[in-house]
Residue frames as qw, qx, qy, qz and C-alpha x, y, z in Angstrom:
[[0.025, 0.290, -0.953, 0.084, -21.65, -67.31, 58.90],
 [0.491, 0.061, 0.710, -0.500, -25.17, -68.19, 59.95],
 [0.755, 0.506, 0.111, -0.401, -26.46, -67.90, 56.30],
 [0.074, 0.488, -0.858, -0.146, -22.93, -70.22, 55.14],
 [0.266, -0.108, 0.935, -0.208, -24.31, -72.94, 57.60],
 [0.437, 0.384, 0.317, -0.748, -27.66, -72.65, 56.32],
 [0.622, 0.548, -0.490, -0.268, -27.04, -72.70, 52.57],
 [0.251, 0.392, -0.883, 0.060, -24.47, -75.89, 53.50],
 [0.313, -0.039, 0.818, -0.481, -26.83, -77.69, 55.42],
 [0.641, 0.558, 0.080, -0.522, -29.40, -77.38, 53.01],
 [0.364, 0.625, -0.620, -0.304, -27.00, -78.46, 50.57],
 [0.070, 0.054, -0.995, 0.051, -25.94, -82.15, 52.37],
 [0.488, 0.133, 0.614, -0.606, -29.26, -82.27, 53.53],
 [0.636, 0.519, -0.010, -0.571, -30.56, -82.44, 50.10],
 [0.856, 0.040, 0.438, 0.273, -27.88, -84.89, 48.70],
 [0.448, 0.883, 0.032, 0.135, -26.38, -81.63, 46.42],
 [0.244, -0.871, 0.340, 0.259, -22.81, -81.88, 47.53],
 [0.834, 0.438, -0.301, 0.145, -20.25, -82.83, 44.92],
 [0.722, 0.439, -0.490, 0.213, -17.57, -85.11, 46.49],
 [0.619, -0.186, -0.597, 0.475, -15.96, -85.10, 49.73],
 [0.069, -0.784, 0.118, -0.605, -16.92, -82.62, 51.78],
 [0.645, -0.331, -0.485, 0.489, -14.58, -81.94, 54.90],
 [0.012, 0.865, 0.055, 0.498, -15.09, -79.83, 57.70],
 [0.677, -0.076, -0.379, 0.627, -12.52, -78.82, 60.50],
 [0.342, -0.937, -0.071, -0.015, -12.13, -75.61, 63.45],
 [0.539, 0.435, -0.326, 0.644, -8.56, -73.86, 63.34],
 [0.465, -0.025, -0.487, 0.739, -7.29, -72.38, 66.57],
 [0.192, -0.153, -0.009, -0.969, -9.70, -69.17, 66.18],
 [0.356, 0.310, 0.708, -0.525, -12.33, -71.17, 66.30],
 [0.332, 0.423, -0.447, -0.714, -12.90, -70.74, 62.86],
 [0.796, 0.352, 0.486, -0.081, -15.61, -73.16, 60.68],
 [0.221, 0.532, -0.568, -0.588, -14.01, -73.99, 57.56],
 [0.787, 0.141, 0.588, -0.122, -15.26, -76.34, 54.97],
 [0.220, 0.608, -0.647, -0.405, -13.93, -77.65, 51.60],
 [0.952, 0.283, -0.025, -0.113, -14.27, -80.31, 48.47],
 [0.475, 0.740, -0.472, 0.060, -10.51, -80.15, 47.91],
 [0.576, 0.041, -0.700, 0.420, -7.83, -82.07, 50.14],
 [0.557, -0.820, -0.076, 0.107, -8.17, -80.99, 53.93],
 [0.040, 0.809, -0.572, 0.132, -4.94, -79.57, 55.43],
 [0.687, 0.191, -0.674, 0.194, -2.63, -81.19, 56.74],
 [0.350, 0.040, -0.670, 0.653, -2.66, -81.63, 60.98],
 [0.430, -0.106, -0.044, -0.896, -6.16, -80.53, 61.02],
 [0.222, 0.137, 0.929, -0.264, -8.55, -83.06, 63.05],
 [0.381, 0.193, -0.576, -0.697, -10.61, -82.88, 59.76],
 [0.475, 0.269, 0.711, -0.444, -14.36, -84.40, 59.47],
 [0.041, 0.020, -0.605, -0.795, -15.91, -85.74, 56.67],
 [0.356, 0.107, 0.005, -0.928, -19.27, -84.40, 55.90],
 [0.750, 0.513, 0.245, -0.340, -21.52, -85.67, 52.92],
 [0.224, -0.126, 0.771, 0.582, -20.59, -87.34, 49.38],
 [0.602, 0.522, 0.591, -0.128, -22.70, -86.79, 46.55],
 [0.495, -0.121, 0.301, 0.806, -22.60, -85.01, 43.08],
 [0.192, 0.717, 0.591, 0.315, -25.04, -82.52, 42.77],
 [0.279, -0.573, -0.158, 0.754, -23.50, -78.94, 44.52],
 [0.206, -0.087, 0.433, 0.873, -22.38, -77.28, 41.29],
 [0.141, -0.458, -0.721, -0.500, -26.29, -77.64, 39.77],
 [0.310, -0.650, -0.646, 0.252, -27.82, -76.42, 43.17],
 [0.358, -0.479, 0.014, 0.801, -25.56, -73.46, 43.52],
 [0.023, -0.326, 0.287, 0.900, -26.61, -72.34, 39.86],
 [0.212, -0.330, -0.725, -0.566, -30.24, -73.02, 39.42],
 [0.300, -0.832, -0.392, -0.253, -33.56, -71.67, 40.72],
 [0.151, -0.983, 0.008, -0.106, -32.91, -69.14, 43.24],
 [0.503, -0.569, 0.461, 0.459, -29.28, -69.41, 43.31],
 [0.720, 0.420, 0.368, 0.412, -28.91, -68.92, 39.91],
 [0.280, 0.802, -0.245, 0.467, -26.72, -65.53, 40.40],
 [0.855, -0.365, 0.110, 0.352, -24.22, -67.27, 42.54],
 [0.029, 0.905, -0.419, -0.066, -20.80, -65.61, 42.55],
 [0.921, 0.099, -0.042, 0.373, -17.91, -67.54, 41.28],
 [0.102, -0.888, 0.339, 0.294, -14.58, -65.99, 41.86],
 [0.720, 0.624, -0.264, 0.150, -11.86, -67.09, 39.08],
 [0.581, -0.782, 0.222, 0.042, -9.06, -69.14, 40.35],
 [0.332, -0.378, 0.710, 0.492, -7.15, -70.27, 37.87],
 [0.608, 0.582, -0.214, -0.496, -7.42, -70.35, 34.00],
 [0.756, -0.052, 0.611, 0.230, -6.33, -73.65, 32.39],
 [0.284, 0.164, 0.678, 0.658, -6.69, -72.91, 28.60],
 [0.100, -0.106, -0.399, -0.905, -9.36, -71.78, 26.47],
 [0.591, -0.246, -0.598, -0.482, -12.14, -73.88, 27.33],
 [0.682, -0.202, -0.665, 0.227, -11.07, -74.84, 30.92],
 [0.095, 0.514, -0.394, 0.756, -10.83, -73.19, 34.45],
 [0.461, -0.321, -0.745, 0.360, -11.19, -73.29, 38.31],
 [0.218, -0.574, -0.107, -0.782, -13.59, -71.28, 40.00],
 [0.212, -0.218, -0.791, 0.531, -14.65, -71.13, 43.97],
 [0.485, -0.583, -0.149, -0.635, -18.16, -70.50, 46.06],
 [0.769, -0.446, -0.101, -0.447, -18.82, -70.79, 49.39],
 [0.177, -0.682, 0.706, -0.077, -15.10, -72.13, 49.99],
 [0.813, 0.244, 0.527, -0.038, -16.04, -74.83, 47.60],
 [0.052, -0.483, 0.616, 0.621, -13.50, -75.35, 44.55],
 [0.734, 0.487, 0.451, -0.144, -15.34, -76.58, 41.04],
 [0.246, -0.273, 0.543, 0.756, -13.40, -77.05, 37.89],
 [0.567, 0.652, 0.147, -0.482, -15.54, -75.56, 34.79],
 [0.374, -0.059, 0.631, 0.677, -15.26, -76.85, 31.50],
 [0.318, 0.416, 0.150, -0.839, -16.96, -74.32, 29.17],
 [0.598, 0.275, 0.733, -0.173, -19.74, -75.54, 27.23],
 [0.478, 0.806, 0.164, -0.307, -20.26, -75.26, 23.63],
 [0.318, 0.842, -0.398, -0.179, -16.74, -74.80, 22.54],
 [0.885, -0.259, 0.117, 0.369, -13.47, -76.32, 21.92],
 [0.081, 0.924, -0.359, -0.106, -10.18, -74.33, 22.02],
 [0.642, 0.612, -0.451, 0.104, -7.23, -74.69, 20.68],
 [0.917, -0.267, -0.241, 0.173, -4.91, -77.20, 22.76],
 [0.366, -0.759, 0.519, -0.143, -1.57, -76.42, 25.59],
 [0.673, 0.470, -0.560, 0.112, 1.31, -78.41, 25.27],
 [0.881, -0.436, 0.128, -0.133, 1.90, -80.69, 27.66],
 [0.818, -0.387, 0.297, 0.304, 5.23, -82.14, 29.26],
 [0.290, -0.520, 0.446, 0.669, 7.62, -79.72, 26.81],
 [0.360, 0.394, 0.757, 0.377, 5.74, -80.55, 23.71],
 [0.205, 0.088, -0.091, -0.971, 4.34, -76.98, 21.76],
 [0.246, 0.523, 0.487, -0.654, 0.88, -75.95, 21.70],
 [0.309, 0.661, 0.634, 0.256, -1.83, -75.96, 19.06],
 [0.189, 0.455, 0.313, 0.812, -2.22, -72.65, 17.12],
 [0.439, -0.453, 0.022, -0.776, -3.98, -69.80, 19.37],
 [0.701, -0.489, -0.519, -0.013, -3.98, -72.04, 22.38],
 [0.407, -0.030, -0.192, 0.892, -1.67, -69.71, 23.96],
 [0.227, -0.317, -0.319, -0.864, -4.07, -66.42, 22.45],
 [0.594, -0.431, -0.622, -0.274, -7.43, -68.58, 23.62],
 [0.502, -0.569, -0.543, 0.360, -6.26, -68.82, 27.53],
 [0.304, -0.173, -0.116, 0.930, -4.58, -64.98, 27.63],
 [0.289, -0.367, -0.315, -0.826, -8.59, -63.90, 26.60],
 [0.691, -0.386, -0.611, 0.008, -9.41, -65.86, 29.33],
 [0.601, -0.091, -0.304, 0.734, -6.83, -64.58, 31.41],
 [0.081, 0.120, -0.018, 0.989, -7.56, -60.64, 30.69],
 [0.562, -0.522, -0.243, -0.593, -11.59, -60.78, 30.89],
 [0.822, -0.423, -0.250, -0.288, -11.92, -62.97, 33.88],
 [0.578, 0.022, -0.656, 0.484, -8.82, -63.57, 36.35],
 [0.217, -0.063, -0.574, 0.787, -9.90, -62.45, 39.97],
 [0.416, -0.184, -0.320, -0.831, -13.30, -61.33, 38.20],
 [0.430, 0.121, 0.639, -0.627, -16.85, -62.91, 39.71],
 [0.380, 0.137, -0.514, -0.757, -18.96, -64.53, 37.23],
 [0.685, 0.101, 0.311, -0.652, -22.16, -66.17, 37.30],
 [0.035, -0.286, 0.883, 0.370, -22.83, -69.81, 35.49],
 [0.742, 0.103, 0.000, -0.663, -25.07, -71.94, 33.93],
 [0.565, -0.317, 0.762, -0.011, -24.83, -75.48, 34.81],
 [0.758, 0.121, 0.035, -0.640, -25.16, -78.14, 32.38],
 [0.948, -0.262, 0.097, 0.150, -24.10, -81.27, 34.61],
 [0.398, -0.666, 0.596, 0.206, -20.64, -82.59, 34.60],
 [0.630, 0.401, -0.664, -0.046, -18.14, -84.52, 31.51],
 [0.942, -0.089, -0.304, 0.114, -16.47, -87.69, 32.30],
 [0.554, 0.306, -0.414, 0.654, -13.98, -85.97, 33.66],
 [0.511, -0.405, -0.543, 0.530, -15.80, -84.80, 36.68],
 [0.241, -0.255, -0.157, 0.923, -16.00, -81.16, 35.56],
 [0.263, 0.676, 0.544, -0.422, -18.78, -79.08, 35.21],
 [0.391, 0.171, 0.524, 0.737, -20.10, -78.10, 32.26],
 [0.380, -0.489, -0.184, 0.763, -20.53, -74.30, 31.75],
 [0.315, 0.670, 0.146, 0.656, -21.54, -71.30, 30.31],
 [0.266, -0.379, -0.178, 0.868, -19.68, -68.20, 32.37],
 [0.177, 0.789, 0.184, 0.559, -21.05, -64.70, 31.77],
 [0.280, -0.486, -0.232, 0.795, -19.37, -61.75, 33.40],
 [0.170, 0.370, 0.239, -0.882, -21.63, -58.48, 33.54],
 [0.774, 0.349, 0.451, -0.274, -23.88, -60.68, 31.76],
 [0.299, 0.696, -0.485, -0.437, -22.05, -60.96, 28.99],
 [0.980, 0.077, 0.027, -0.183, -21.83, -64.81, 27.49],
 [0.374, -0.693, 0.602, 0.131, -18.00, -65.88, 27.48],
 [0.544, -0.085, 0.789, 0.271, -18.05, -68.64, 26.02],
 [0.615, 0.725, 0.286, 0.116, -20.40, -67.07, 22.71],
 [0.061, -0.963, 0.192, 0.181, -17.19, -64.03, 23.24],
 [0.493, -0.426, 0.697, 0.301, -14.09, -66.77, 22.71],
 [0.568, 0.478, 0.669, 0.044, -16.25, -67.96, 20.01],
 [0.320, 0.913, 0.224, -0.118, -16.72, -64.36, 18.40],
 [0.366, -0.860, 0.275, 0.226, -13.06, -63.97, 19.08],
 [0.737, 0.538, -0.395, -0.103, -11.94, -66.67, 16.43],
 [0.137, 0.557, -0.780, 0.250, -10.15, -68.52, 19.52],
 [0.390, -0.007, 0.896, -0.211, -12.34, -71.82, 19.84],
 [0.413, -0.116, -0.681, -0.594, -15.02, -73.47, 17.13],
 [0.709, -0.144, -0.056, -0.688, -17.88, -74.20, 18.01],
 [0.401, -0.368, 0.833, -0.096, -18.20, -77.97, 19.72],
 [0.445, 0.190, -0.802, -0.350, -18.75, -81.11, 17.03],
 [0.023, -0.037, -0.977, 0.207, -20.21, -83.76, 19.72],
 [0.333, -0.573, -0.673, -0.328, -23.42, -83.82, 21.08],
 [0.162, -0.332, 0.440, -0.819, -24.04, -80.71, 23.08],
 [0.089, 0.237, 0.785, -0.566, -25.95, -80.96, 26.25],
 [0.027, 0.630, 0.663, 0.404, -29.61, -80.60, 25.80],
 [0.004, 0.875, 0.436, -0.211, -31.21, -77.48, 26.07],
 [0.354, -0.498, 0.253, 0.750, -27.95, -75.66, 24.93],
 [0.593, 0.718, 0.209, -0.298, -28.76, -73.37, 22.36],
 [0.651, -0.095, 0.543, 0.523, -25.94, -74.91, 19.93],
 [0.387, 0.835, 0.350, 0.175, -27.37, -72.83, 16.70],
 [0.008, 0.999, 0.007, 0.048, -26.50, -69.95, 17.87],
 [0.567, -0.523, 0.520, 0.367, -22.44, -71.01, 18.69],
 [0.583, 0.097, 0.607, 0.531, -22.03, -72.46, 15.31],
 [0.083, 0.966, 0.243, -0.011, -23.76, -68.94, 14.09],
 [0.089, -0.976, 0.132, 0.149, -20.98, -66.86, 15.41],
 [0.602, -0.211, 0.590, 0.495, -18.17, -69.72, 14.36],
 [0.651, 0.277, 0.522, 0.476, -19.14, -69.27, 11.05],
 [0.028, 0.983, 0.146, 0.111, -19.06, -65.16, 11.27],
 [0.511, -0.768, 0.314, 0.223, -15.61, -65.60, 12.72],
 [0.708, -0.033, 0.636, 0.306, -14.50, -67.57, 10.17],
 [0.288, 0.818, 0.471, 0.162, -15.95, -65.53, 7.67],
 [0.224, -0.961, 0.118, 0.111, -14.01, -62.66, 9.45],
 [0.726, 0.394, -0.447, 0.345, -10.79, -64.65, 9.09],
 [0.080, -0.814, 0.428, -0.383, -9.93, -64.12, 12.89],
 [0.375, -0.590, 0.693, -0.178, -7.61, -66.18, 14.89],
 [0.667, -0.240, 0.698, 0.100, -7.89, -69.51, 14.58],
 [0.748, 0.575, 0.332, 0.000, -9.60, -69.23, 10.84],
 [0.112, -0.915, 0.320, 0.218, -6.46, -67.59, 9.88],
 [0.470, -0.290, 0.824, 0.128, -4.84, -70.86, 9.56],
 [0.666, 0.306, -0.430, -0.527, -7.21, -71.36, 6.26],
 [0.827, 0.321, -0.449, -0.106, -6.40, -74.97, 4.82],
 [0.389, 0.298, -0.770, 0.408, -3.60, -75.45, 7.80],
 [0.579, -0.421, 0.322, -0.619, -6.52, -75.34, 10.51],
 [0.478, -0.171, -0.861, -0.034, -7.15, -78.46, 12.50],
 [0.542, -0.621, -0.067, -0.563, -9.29, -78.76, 14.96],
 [0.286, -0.602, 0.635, -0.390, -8.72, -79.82, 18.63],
 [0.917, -0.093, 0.321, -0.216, -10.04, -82.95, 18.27],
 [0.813, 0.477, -0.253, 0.218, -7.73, -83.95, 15.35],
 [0.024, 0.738, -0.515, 0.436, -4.90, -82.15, 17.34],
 [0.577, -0.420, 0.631, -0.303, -5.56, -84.59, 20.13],
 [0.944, 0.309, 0.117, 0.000, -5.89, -87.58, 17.98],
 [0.808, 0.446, -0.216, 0.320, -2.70, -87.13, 16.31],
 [0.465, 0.320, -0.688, 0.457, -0.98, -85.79, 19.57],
 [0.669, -0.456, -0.571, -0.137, -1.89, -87.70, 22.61],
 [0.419, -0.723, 0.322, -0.446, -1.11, -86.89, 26.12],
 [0.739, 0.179, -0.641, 0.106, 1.37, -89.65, 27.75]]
């Protein structure tokens, strides 16, 4: 607990916490702290505000932080926890095949895409490499479990292309659009679709989210 308070103190001290941080004592006497809501009926303090945790936690010496997998979203997406601190990861580099939303069906292998997700990495630990946060607030990510890159593996797997925008800088993009075009080459999963492929971006273009 002493090296928690430490690390967390360090953390507001520095201005490195992303978002609300609240902290509260349960009945045991228990310190708990958290980015997420607070409970409910909990005489609940709020900390520090800033957005820089996620980067602190996985650079210079903290750069083999444990993550624990807490929930898969899709191919490209998921929630991960340190330090009883929740961060949502979007993985860098790629883009997978879309999840249907509100009864509407799913893009090709977007189903496939999260259930590789699902089998390597639910309840698993995995280390990250930050690079900052999208507009949407979520860190952007490469995962590796037992060092292994994830996000080049989903890639190799034929269940996300390579990403079209402007990657972050320093990301070694090359080397993604390398193994897309070995997958593709391979015919596996998504390249399967030949001539009927679209990518996620079209996919979202022609169906929006309401």
């Amino acid at each position: 607990m002493k090296a928690f308070l430490t690390i967390l103190t360090s953390l507001i001290l520095s201005g490195f916490l992303y978002g609300n941080i609240y902290f509260w004592v349960d009945e045991s006497g228990t310190r708990h702290y958290t980015n997420v809501a607070p409970p409910r009926g909990e005489a609940v303090e709020e900390l520090a505000e800033s957005n820089k945790a996620f980067e602190k936690l996985t650079s210079g010496k903290n750069g083999q932080q444990k993550f624990k997998v807490m929930k898969i979203f899709d191919g490209d997406s998921l929630q991960v926890s340190a330090m009883d601190l929740v961060f949502s990861i979007r993985l860098v580099g790629i883009d997978s095949p879309e999840m249907g939303t509100k009864g509407l069906s799913g893009q090709p292998y977007s189903r496939e895409a999260r259930s590789f997700l699902e089998t390597l990495l639910n309840d698993r630990e995995i280390t990250l490499k930050s690079y900052g946060a999208d507009s949407y607030h979520r860190q952007l990510a490469e995962i590796f479990l037992d060092g292994k890159n994830i996000n080049i593996e989903i890639i190799k797997q034929g269940l996300a292309e390579a990403y079209k925008g402007n990657p972050p800088k320093n990301l070694d993009i090359p080397l993604y659009l390398k193994e897309e075009k070995k997958a593709r080459s391979a015919g596996k999963g998504i390249w399967q679709l030949k001539k009927n492929y679209k990518s996620p971006k079209q996919w979202r273009r022609e169906n929006p989210r309401k």
